[in-house]
N, C-alpha and C positions, 0 to 999 in steps of 0.2 A: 780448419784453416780459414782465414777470414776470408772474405771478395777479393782486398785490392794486394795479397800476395799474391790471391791466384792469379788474377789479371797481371800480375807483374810477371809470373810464371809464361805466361801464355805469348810474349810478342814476341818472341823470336824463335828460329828455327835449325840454329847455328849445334850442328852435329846430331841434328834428330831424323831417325829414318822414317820414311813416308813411304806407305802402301798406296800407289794408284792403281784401280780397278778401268781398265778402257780407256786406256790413258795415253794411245799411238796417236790420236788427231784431237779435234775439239777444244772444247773445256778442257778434257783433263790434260791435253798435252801443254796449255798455256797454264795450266795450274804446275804443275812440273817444272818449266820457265820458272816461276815466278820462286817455287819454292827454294831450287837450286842457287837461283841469284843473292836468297838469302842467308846460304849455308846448309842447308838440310841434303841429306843424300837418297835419290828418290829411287826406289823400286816400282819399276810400270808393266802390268800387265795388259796385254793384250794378242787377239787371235789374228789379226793381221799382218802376215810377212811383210808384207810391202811397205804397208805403215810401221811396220816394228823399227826396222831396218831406217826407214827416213827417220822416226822421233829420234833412234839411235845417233844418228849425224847431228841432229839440231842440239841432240842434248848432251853428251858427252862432252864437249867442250865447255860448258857451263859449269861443269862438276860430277861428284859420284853418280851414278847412274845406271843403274840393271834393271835390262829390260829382255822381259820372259815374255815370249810369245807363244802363251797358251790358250785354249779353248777354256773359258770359264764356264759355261754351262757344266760339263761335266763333274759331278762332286768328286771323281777320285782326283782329278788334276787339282782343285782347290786342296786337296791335301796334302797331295805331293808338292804342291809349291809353299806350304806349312813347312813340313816338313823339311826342302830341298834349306828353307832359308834357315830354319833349325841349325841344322847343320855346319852353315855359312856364317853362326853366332850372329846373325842378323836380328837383333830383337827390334819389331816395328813399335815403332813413340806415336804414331798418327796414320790412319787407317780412312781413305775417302774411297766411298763406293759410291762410284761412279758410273758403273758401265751400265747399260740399259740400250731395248732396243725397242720399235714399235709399228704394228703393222696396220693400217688406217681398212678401213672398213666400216660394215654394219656389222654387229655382234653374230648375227643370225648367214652371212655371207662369207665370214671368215672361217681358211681350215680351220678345224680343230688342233691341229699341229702349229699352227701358225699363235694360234691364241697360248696354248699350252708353255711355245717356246719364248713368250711374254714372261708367264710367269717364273719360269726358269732363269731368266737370264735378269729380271729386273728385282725377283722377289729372292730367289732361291743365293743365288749370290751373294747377295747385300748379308743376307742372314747367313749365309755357313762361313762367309768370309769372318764375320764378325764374331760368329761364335769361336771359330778356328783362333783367330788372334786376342782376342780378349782376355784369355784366363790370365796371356803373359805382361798384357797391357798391365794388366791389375796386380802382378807379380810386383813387377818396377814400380806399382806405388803410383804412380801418373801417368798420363797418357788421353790421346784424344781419339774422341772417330767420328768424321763427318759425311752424314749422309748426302747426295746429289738428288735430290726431287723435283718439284714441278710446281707449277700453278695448276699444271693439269689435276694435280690432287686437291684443290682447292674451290673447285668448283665442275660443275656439270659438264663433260665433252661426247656427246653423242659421237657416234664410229671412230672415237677412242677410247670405249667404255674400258676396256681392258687395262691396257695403259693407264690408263686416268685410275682405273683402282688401287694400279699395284704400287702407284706415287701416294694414294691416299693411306694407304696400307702403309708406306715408309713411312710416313710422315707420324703417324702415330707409333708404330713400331720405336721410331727414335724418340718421344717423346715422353712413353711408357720406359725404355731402356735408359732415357738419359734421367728419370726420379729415383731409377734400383739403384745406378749408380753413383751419384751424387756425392755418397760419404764416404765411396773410394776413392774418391779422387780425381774421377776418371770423367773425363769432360763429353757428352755426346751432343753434338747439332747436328741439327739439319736447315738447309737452304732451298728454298723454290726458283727455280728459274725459269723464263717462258721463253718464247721465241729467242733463240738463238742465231745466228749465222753462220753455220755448221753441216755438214752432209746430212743430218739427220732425216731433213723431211723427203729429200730426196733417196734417200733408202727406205724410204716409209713410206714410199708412191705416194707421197704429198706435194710434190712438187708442183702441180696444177692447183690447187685450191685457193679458191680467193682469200681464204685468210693469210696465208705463205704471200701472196704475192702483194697483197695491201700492208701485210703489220709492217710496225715499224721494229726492227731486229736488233737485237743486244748484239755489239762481236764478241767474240769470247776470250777478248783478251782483257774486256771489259769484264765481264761474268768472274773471269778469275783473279784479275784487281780486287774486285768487290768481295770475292769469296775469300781473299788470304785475310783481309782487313777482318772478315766477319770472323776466322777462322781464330785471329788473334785476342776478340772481343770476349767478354764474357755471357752476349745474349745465348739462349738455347737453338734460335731459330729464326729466319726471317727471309723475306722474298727483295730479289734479286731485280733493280730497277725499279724508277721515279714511278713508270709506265703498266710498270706489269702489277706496282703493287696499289695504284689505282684503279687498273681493272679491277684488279679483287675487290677491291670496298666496294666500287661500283655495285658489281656482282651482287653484293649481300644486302644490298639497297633496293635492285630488281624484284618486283614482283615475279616470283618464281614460270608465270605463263610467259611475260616476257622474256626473259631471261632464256629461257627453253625454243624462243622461238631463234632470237638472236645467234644461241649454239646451234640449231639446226642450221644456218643458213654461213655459220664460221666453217664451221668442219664438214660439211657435207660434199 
């Protein structure tokens, strides 16, 4: 199929079901907004009662809307909720892994359960979620899946080595999985995003550190403006803001001693 059918394929979202991965607050709940308002009927998971239950209020009235309030870390619940939608002839068209968590530290100071439940929840996810729905993405012949990543995979974050891997780890994950798939048809991106305006840093005892309190902050109703636009486009991947994606060039212009000091003194 040529580019500018698939592109023609791609911009709207009118009767397409959408998997969100952590998708009760944040980004992914104004990605949900966003998608609802254009016709797509969105399925949102997340482990938060409290947040399940509010996304549920904001979003229901927008349009179709199921929202599972499960633990994702655990692989039998990612199958059971495989499964559960099996069942519900729910075949998902668009697949955003979203959920991610992250605990600041130095590598050497952090539990090991802490660091562990990093991987779990930012690596382990993204990949069983995708494995789990992809064979039937690829059944229907077309279908997308967009991964949620970082800047932080794009360059050096001392006491968020963890994190910062498991974004650089997506990022090629998706860009290795979006060449397999290419000639099925099957569309894979991913997006960097940095600072957001979001509970994140504040769940991630970030909330004191000069860089939180100096950067200048995406909202994230901005992030997911940008992110539907990107989601509609044909590129495979791109970073999220004027801001963030000058940092990076910056970055890769830094003589690497500078560069190393500059991170010490962001994230520390």
């Amino acid at each position: 199929m040529n580019k500018d059918a698939h592109s023609t394929e791609l911009k709207g979202f009118n009767a397409k079901f959408v998997l969100i991965s952590g998708g009760a607050c944040g980004i992914g709940l104004e990605f949900a907004k966003r998608l609802l308002s254009e016709g797509a009927s969105v399925i949102l998971v997340d482990k938060d009662e409290l947040l399940c239950r509010s996304a549920k209020d904001i979003l229901s009235p927008l349009g179709q809307t199921v929202i599972i309030c499960r633990d994702l870390r655990d692989p039998i619940v990612r199958k059971e909720i495989f499964n559960e939608l099996g069942r519900k002839n729910i075949a998902i068209d668009i697949l955003i892994n979203n959920v991610a968590i992250h605990h600041h530290g130095s590598f050497i100071d952090l539990e090991w359960e802490k660091i562990e439940d990093m991987i779990k929840v930012n690596l382990l996810c993204t990949l069983h979620l995708t494995h789990l729905f992809l064979k039937s993405i690829v059944k229907k012949g077309s279908g997308q899946i967009l991964n949620i990543s970082s800047t932080a995979g794009l360059a050096p974050c001392p006491y968020l080595a963890t994190y910062s891997a498991t974004k650089a780890f997506i990022n090629k994950f998706s860009e290795s999985l979006a060449i397999e798939l290419e000639e099925k048809n099957i569309k894979v991106q991913w997006i960097c995003i940095g600072a957001t305006d979001t509970a994140f840093f504040q769940t991630a005892g970030m909330g004191s550190l000069n860089y939180v309190r100096t950067v200048k902050m995406m909202h994230p109703e901005r992030v997911a403006a940008d992110g539907i636009e990107f989601l509609k486009s044909s590129r495979l991947w791109g970073i999220i803001g004027w801001r963030n994606r000058l940092n990076i060039f910056l970055s890769r212009l830094a003589p690497a001693g500078i560069l190393g000091m500059i991170a010490r003194k962001r994230f520390r």
